[in-house]
PLY file of the C-alpha trace (Angstrom):
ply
format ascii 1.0
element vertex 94
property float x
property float y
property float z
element edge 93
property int vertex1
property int vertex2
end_header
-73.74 34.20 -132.55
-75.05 33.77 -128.75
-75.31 30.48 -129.30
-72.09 29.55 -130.39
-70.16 31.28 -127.74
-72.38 29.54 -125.10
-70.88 26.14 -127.34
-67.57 27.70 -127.41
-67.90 28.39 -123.58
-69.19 24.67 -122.72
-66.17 23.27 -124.51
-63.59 25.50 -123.20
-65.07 24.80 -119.31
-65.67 20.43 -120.46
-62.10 20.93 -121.79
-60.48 22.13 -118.74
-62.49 19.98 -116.34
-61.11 16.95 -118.02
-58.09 18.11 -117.61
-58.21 19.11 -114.01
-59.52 15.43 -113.57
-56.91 13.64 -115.20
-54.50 15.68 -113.11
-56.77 14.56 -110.01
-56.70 11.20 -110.29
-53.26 9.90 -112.52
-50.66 12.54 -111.93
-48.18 12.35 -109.13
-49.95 13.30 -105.39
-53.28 12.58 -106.98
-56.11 10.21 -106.20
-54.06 7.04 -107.29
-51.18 8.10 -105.36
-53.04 8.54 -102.44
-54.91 5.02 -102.32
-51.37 3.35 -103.06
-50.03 4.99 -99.77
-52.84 4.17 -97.94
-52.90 0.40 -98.59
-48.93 0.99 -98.05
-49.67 2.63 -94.77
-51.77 -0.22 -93.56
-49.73 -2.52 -94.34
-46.64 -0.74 -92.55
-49.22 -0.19 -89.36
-49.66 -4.17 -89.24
-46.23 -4.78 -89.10
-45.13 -2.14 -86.67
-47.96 -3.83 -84.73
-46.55 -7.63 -85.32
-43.46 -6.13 -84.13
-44.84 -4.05 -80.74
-46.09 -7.46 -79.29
-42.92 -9.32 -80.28
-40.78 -6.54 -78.53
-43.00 -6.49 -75.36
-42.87 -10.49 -75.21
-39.08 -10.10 -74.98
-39.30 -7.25 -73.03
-41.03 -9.36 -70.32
-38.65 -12.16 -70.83
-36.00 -9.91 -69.72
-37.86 -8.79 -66.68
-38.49 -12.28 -65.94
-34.62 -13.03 -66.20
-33.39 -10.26 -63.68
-36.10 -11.02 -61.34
-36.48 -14.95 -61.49
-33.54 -17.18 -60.46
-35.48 -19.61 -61.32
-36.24 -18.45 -64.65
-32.28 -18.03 -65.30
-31.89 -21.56 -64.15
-34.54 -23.30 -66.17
-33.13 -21.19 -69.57
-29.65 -22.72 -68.01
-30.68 -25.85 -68.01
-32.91 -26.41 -71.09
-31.28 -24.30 -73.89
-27.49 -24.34 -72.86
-27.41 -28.18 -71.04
-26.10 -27.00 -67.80
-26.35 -28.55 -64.27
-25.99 -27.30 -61.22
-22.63 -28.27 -59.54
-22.55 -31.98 -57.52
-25.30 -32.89 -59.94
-25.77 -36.07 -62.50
-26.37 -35.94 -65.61
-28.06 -38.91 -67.46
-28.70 -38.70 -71.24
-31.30 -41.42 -72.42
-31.25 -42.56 -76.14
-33.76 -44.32 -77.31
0 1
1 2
2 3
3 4
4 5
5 6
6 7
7 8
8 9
9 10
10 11
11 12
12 13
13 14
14 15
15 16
16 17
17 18
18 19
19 20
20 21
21 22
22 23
23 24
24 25
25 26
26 27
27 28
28 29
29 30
30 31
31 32
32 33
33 34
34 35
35 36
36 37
37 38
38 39
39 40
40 41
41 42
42 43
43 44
44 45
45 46
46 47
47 48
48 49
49 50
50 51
51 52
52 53
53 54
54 55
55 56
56 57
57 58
58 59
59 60
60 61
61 62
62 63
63 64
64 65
65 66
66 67
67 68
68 69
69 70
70 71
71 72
72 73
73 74
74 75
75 76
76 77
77 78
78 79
79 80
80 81
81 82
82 83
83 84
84 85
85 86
86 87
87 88
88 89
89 90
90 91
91 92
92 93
């Protein structure tokens, strides 16, 4: 009789550790959950990182354009086509 309540008592306890491990690792805010979010998280800390240096690269481009007449000139010149007034302009084609 001792004996099969110490069975009974190992199944009951195997029984609800499975199912307080199945809970752990596949239901929602469980182990699974939390490695998906953490690869997610990475990936989201890479970006914001790609994006800090690209935003502090313009960031100093601006700087450089309200300090720099030269800088404003040279941007003038090579991405609009501008020249200065009383200036030539000579286009070569090859």
């Amino acid at each position: 009789m001792k004996s099969l309540r110490l069975n009974l008592l190992a199944l009951v306890l195997l029984m609800l550790l499975l199912f307080l491990q199945y809970r752990l690792w596949f239901e929602s805010g469980g182990i699974r959950d939390m490695l998906r979010l953490r690869k997610s998280l990475s990936v989201q800390a890479m970006q914001n990182e790609k994006l800090k240096k690209r935003n502090d690269e313009l960031l100093f481009q601006i700087e450089r354009l309200k300090n720099s007449q030269d800088t404003v000139e040279s941007r003038a010149r090579n991405e609009l086509g501008m020249v200065k007034k009383g200036e030539t302009f000579y286009q070569i084609v090859k």
